[in-house]
TORMI-895021 format. One line per field, with one value per residue (C-alpha): y, x, z. Coordinates in Angstrom, 2 decimals, always signed. Example, Ala and Ser with C-alpha at 12.3 -4.5 7.8 and 13.67 -1.06 7.14 Angstrom:
c2 -4.50; -1.06
c1 +12.30; +13.67
c3 +7.80; +7.14
//
This chain:
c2 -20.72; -20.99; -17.95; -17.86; -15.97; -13.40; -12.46; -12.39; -9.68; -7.46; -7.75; -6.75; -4.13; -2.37; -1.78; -0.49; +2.13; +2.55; +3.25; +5.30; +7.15; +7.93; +8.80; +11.23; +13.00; +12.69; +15.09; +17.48; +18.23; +18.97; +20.90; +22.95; +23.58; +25.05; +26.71; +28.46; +29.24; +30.86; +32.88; +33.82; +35.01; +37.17; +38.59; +39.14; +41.28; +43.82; +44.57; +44.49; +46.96; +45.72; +46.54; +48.54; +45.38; +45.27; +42.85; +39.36; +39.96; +38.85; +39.58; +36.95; +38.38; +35.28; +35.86; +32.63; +29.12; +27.84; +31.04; +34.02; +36.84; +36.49; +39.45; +39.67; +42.01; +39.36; +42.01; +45.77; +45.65; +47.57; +45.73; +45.64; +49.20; +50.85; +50.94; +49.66; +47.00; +46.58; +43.71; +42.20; +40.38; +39.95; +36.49; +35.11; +31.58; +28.42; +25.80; +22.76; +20.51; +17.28; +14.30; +12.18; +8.83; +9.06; +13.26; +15.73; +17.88; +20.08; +22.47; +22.76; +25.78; +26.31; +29.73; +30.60; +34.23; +35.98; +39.88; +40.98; +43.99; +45.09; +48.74; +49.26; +53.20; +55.38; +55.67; +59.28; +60.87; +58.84; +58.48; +55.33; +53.45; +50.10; +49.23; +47.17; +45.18; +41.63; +38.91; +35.30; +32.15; +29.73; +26.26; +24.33; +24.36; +28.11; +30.37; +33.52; +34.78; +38.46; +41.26; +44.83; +47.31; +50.84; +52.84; +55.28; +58.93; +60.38; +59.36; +60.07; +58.39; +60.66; +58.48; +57.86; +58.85; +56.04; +54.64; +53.78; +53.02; +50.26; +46.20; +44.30; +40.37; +38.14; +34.59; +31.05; +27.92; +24.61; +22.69; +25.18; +26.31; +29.65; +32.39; +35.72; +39.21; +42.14; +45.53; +47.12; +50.28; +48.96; +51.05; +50.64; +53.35; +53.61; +54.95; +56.18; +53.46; +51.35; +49.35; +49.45; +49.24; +47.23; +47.69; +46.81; +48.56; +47.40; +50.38; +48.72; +46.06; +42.33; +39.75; +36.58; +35.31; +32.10
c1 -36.56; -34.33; -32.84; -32.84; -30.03; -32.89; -33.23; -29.34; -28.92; -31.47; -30.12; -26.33; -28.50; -29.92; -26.56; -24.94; -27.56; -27.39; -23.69; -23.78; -26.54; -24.63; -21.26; -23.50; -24.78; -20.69; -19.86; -22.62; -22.16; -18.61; -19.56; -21.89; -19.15; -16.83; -19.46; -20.22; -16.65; -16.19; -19.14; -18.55; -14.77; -16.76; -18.62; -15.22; -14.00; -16.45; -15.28; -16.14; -16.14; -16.41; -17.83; -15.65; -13.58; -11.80; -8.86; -10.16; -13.22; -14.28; -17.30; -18.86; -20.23; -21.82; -21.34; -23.60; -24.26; -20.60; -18.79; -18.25; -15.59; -14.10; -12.85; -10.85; -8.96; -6.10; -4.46; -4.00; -1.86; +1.74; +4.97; +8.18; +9.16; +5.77; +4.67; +0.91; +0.60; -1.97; -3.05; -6.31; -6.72; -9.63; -9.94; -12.31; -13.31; -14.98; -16.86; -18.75; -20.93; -19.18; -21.68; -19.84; -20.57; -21.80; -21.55; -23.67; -23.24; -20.37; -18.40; -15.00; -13.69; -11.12; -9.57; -8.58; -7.15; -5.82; -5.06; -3.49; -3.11; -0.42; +0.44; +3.18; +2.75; +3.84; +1.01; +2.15; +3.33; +1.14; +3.83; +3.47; +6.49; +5.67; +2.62; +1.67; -0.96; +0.00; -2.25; -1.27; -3.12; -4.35; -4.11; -1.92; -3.55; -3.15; -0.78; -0.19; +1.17; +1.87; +0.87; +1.42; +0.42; +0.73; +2.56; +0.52; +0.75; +0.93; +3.28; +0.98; -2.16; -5.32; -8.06; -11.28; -9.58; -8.46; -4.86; -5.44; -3.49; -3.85; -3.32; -3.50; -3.62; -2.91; -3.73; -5.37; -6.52; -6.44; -8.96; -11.80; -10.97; -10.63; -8.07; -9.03; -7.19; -8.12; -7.77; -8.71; -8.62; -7.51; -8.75; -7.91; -9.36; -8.81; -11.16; -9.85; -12.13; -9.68; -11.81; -10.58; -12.10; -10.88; -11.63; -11.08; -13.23; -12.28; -10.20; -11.77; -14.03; -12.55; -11.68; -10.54; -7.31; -6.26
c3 +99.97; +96.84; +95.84; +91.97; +89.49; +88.38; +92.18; +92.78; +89.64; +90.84; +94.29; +92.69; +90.47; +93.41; +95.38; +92.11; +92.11; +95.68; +95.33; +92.62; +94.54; +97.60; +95.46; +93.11; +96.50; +98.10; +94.81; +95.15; +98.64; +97.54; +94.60; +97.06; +99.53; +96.81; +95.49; +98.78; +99.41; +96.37; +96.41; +100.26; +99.19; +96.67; +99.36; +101.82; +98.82; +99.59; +103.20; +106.80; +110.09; +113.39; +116.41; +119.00; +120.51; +123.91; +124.51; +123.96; +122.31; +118.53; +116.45; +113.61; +110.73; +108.47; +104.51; +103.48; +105.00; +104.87; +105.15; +107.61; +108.35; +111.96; +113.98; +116.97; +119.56; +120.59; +122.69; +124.15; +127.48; +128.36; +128.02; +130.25; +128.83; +128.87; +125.81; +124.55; +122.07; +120.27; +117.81; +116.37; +113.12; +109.91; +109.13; +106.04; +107.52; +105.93; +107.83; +107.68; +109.68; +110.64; +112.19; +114.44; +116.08; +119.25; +119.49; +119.04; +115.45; +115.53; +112.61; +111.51; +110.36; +108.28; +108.31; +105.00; +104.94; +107.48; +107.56; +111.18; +112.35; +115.11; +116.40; +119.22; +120.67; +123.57; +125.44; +126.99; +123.54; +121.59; +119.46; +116.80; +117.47; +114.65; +112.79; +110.38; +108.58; +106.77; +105.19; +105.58; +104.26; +107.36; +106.00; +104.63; +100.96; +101.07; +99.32; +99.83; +96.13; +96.61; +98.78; +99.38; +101.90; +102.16; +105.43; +107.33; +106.95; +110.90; +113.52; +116.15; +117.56; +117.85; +119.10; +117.44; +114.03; +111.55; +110.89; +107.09; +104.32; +101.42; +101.47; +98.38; +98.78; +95.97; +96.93; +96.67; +98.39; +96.93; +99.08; +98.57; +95.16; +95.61; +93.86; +94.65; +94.11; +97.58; +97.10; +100.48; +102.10; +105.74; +108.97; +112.56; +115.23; +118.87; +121.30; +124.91; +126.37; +125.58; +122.78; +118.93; +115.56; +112.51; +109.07; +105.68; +102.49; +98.82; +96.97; +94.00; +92.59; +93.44; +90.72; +90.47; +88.90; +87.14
//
């Protein structure tokens, strides 16, 4: 069957649109992701509490379909001299589906921010020997600008009641588009069970910088 030039242009046509098609859809999906990053950094701004956590655990809390705050207990054991350390961290994640050939759907994530907490005590005295809470950005196309956080009032330990002070965060991420400004009010409680408590409450309403 001869294939005439009238045929051949249509044939080129429909490809063109086809590829412009699939390139339209390639930007959305990134416009959608950004989207949903920004809007779930929003939503971090307004704070999280966790569950009591023992050593090891970590709790999910999802902000939106590509977003979610991560928290964990990384550790609470004695070291050589006896005294307890205690650490744990708030993370603000992004992730996204990934299809690959030959494997089932999985997600990477992405953590973007990263506020840890670590206290060193005397586990007889209760007395606070360190402690102290600092953000840091998680990937590459982070940076951390600026932030400040405010020392604790008591020297002691008294469980069940909060070690609190203020952290302000000044940062941004490149590959989601994100610049945010945190004000928190930053918690950490202890119970005698040996299971601990983070938290972070905004001091005031979030905003976003340029």
């Amino acid at each position: 069957m001869k294939i005439s030039k009238k045929h051949v242009v249509f044939g080129l046509l429909i490809l063109v649109l086809l590829w412009a098609g699939f390139q339209w859809l390639a930007h959305r999906q990134g416009t959608s992701d950004e989207y949903s990053a920004s809007q779930g950094a929003l939503l971090y701004g307004n704070g999280v509490s966790s569950e009591s956590l023992m050593a090891g655990q970590e709790e999910n809390v999802f902000l939106n379909e590509r977003t979610k705050i991560r928290i964990a207990c990384t550790q609470n054991d004695l070291d050589e001299q006896q005294n307890r350390w205690v650490k744990g961290n708030i993370a603000f994640v992004v992730y996204e589906p990934v299809q690959q050939q030959r494997a089932p759907k999985c997600e990477m994530e992405y953590t973007v921010l990263r506020t840890d907490f670590c206290l060193q005590y005397q586990p007889d005295t209760l007395e606070i020997l360190s402690f102290s809470v600092t953000s840091e950005s998680g990937t590459p196309r982070g940076e951390l600008l600026e932030q400040t956080t405010d020392p604790i009032a008591s020297n002691y330990i008294a469980y069940d009641t909060p070690l609190q002070g203020e952290h302000s965060v000044q940062f941004i991420n490149y590959q989601w588009g994100i610049g945010m400004v945190y004000h928190w009010r930053y918690e950490m409680i202890l119970h005698e069970d040996g299971t601990v408590k983070f938290s972070l409450f905004p001091c005031e309403d979030e905003k976003t910088f340029q």
